[in-house]
Every structure is written in structure tokens, then in C-alpha cells.
N, C-alpha and C positions, 0 to 999 in steps of 0.2 A: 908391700903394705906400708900406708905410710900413714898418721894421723899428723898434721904440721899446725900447730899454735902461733896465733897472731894476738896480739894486743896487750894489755898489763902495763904494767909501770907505778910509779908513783903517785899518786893521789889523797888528796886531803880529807878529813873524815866530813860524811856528808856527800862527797863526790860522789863520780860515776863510770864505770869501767864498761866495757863490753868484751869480750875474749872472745876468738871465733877459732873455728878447728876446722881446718881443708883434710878429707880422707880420698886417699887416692890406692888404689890396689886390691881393694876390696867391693863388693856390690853394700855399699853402705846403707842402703834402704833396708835389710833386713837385718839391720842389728840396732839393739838399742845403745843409743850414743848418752854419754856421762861428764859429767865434772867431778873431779875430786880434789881436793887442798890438803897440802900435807903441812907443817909447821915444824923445825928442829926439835929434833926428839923425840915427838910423835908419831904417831902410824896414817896413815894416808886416809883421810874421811869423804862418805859422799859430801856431796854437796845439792845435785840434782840428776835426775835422769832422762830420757824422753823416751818415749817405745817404738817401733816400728811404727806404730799407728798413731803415733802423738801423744800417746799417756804421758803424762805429766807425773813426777813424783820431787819431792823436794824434802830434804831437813826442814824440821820443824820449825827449826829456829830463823832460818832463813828463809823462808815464805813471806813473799810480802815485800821483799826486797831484791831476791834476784831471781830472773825469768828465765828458763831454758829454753832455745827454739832451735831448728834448725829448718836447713832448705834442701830435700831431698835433689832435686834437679842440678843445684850446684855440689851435693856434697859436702853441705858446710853445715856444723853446728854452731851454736853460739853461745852465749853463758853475757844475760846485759846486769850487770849488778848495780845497784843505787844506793842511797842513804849508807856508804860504804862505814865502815867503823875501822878503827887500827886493830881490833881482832880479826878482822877478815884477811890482815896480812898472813899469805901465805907464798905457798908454790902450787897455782894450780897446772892439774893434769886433767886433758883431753882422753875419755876411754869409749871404746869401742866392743861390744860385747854382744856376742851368740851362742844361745846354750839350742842343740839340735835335740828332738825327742829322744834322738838315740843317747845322749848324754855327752855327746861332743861337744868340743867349747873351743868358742875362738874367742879370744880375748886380746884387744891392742890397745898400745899407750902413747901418748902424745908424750912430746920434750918436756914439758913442764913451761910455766911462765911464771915469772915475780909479778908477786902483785902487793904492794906495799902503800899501806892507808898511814899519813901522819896525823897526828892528834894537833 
């Protein structure tokens, strides 16, 4: 099982990132696929989710700003972020998540990427 993170880097506030997350080892269409951003010190926060079926869910504060998609037939989620701010610097993480009615849970985590906005 593997979730592998592309994209991030440095960018200027105002800017525009996209991050994309290749899952391979798993039947990724039945789980709902995440973004998370963690920051030194802190504990690891959503950021956005998408559902098996496309539901959409997003932090509040970041609605309006960064889109979650992804492409079942590649396997690929995505995370496009815009009107970037240097708070958005973080480390984000790619996750993968399935709770079974029986109450089993598969839960996977991508490498992490920097994602670093300057002022």
C-alpha cells in the first residue's frame, strides 16, 4: 500500500499550488481520500476530504480557496490551492481512509510535502 505525494514547494502569497497523491496497493475508490497539514508543534489538521462518492467536505476557513478532486480511474487525488497565504505553510499529508460497518479501519498516510508560502 502506498499513497505517493507530488507537488509543493515554495510560493509567494497570493500564489497557487496543486498537490496530487498517486495510491497504489489498495482498491482506492472505496475510501475516502484526505488532505491534512501539520505545522511544528502542532498536531496534524484536516484540511479537506472527498467521499467515495465525491462528497466534498472542507475546513471552514479554507473553503473558497482550495478544491479537493480526485480521479478514480488514475488513482489520483489532488488538493489545487490558490490565494495561497504564508499561514498555509505547512507539511501537507495525502490520507486514505476506510471505516467497514464491522468497525474495521484501514487508514494510510502519504510521505508528507512542504508547502511553504512567503509574504
Amino acid at each position: 500500500v502506498q499513497l505517493v505525494q507530488s507537488g509543493g514547494g515554495l510560493v509567494q502569497a497570493g500564489g497557487s499550488l496543486r498537490l496530487s497523491c498517486a495510491a497504489s496497493g489498495f482498491n482506492h475508490d472505496d475510501y475516502t481520500m484526505g488532505w491534512y497539514r501539520q505545522v511544528p508543534g502542532k498536531g496534524r489538521e484536516l484540511v479537506a476530504t472527498i467521499s467515495d462518492i465525491g462528497r466534498r467536505t472542507y475546513v471552514s476557513s479554507l473553503k473558497g480557496r482550495f478544491t479537493i478532486s480526485r480521479n478514480n480511474a488514475k488513482n489520483m487525488v489532488y488538493l489545487q490551492m490558490t490565494s495561497l497565504k504564508p499561514e498555509d505553510t505547512a507539511v501537507y499529508y495525502c490520507n486514505a481512509d476506510r471505516t467497514l460497518v464491522s468497525g474495521l479501519f484501514y487508514n494510510y498516510w502519504g510521505q508528507g510535502t512542504q508547502v511553504t508560502v512567503s509574504s
